[in-house]
C-alpha positions in Angstrom: 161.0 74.5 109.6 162.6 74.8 113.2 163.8 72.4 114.4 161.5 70.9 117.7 162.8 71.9 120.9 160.5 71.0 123.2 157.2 68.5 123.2 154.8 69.4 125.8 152.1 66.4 126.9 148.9 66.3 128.2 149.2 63.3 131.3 145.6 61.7 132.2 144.0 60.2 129.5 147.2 61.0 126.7 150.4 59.1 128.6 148.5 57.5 131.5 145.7 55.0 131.4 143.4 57.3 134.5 140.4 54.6 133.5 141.5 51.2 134.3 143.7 52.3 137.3 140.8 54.4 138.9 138.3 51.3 138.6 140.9 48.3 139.7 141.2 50.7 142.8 137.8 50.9 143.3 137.3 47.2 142.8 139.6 46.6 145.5 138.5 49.1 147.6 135.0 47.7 147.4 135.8 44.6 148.4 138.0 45.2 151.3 134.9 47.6 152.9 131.7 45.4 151.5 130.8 47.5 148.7 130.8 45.5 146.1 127.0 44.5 147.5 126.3 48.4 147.0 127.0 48.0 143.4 129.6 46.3 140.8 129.7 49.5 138.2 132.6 51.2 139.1 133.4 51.8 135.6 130.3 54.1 136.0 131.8 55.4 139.2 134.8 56.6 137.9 133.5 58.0 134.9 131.5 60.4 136.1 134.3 61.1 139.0 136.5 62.0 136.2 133.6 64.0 134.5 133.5 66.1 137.7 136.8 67.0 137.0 136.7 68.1 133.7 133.6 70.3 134.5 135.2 72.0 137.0 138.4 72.2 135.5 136.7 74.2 132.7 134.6 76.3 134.8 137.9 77.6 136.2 139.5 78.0 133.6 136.9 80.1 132.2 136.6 82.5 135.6 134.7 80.7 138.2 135.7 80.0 141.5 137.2 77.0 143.0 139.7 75.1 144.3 142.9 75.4 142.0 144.1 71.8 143.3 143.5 69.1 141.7 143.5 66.7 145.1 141.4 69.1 146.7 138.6 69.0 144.1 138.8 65.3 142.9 137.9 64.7 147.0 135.6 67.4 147.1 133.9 65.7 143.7 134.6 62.4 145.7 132.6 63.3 148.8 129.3 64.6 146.6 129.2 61.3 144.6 128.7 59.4 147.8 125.8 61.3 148.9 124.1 60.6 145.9 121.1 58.0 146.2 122.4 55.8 143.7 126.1 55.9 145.7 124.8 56.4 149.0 124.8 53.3 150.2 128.6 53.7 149.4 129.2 56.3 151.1 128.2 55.0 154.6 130.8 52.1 154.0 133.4 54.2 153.1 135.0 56.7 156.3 137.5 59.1 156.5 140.5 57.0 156.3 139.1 55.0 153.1 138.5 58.7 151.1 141.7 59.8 151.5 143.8 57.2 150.4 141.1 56.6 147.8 141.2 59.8 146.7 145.4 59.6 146.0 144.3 57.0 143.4 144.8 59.5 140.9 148.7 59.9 142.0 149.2 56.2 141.1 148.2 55.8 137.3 149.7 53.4 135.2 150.8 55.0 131.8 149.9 53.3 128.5 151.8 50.7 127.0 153.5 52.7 124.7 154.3 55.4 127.6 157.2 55.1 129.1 159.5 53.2 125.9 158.2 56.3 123.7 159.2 59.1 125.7 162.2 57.7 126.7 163.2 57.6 123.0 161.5 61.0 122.5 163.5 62.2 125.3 166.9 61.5 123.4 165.7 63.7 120.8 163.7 67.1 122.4 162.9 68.2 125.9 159.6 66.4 127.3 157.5 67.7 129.6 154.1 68.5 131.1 151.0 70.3 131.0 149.0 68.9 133.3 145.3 70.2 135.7 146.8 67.6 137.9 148.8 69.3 141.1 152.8 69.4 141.2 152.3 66.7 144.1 149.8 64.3 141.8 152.1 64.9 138.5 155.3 63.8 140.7 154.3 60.9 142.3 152.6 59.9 139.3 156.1 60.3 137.3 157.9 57.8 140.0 154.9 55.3 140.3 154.6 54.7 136.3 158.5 55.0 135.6 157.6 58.7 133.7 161.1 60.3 132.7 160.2 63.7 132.1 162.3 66.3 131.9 160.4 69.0 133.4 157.0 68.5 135.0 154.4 71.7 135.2 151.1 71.8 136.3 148.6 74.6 135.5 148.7 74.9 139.6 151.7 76.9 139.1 149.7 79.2 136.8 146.4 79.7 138.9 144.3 78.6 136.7 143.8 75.4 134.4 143.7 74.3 130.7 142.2 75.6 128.3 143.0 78.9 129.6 145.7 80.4 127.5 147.8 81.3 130.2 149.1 77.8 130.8 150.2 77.4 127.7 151.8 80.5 127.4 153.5 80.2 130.5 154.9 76.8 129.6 156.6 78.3 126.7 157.8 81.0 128.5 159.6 78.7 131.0 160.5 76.7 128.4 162.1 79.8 126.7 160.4 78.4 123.1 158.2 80.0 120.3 155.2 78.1 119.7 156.5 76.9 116.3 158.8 75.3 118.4 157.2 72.8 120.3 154.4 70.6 120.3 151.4 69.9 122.5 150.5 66.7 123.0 147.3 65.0 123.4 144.4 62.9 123.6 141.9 65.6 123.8 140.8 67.7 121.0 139.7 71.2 122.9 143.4 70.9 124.6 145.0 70.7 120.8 142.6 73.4 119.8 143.5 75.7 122.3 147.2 75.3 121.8 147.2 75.6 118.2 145.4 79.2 118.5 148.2 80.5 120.2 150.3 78.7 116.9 151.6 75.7 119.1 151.6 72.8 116.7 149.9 69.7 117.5 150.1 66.1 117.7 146.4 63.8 118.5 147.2 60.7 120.0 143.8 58.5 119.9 143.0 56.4 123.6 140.6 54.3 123.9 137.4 55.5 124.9 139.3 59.3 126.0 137.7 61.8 123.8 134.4 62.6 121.9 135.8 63.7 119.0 137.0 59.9 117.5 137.5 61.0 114.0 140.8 63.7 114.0 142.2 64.1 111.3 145.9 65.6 110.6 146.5 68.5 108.3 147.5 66.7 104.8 144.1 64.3 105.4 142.3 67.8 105.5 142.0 67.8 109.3 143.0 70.4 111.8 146.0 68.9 113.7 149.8 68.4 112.5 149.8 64.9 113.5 147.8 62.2 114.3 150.1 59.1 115.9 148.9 55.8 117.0 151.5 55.7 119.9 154.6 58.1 121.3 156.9 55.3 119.6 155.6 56.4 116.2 155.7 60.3 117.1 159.6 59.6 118.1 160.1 59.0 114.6 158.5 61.7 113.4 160.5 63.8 115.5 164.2 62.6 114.8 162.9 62.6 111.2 161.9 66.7 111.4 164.7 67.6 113.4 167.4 65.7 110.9 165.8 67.5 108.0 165.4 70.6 110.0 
């Protein structure tokens, strides 16, 4: 087997935690403008902010039309959610100013625990880097807000379009100069392992809490579909020095 040059991750949801830092915002935000009156679920708030995304996202990436930065469509998804009846009342609390900065929320994500520790060590072993929706801008402040040492950072804005569209994959590699066999994807979401692995990128699953509806993946020895399944990027760094010593 090659040896692994290059591990490519999935950010929100796989390295950063986009749940808990999107609804301690909010929290604060609410109480600085009066909102927390309005309402007190802004777990709810941000879910379906985030499931906005991944809609669009996908629509994209399948052909339709739309805005190919992420900034521009999490405020766009932003500004629809507050004319909603139940988030109305919102909505006339919160002005210009308060959007913006609310909206750069998603450039200040806090990674998971085992985040930043694991890839340093990964990054002793193989190159790290992303494959993000997120835009260059998002994906580089996001890197010097949680202490994220990548060693290259691409976003799918580079490639016009957005995961799961083959393209971004296949460009990565390309810049990357490796052969799927090569490298890994890395994620927390099944459809973005499945769409990597039929271009013959192997696979890692790393489970977070609460991040994808498929709960029960299962590697390839336990029958499953992935290469791996890890319970944190500390664990995967020993998988790696272990393959590329035998390698």
């Amino acid at each position: 087997m090659a040896p692994i040059q290059a591990l490519i991750f999935d950010v929100f949801g796989t390295v950063v935690d986009w749940r808990s830092s999107v609804v301690a915002e909010l929290e604060l935000v609410g109480k600085k403008s009066g909102a927390e009156k309005a309402t007190a679920d802004w777990a709810r708030f941000a879910q379906e902010w985030r499931t906005g995304y991944m809609t669009k996202t996908r629509q994209i990436a399948a052909g339709a039309s739309g805005p190919r930065n992420v900034d521009v469509m999490h405020r766009e998804i932003l500004d629809e959610l507050l004319t909603r009846p139940e988030w109305s009342q919102i909505g006339e609390l919160w002005d210009e100013s308060t959007r913006q900065s609310l909206n750069l929320v998603w450039h200040r994500l806090n990674g998971w625990p085992d985040s930043v520790e694991g890839l340093k060590e990964l990054k002793k072993h193989t190159i790290i880097a992303t494959l993000s929706n997120g835009n260059v801008r998002l994906l580089t402040d996001m890197a010097k807000h949680a202490a994220l040492p990548w060693d290259m950072i691409f976003s799918t804005e580079l490639f016009d379009t957005f995961k799961p569209n083959p393209k971004a994959y296949l460009e990565t590699m390309r810049h990357l100069a490796v052969q799927p066999h090569e490298c890994f994807m890395v994620a927390a979401h099944i459809f973005d392992l499945r769409a990597a692995a039929s271009l013959g990128m192997r696979t890692v699953y790393v489970p977070r809490p609460d991040e994808d509806v498929v709960v029960d993946v299962k590697s390839k020895a336990e029958g499953g579909e992935v290469d791996y399944v890890v319970k944190s990027f500390i664990e995967l760094a020993q998988i790696i020095e272990q393959l590329n010593a035998s390698g």
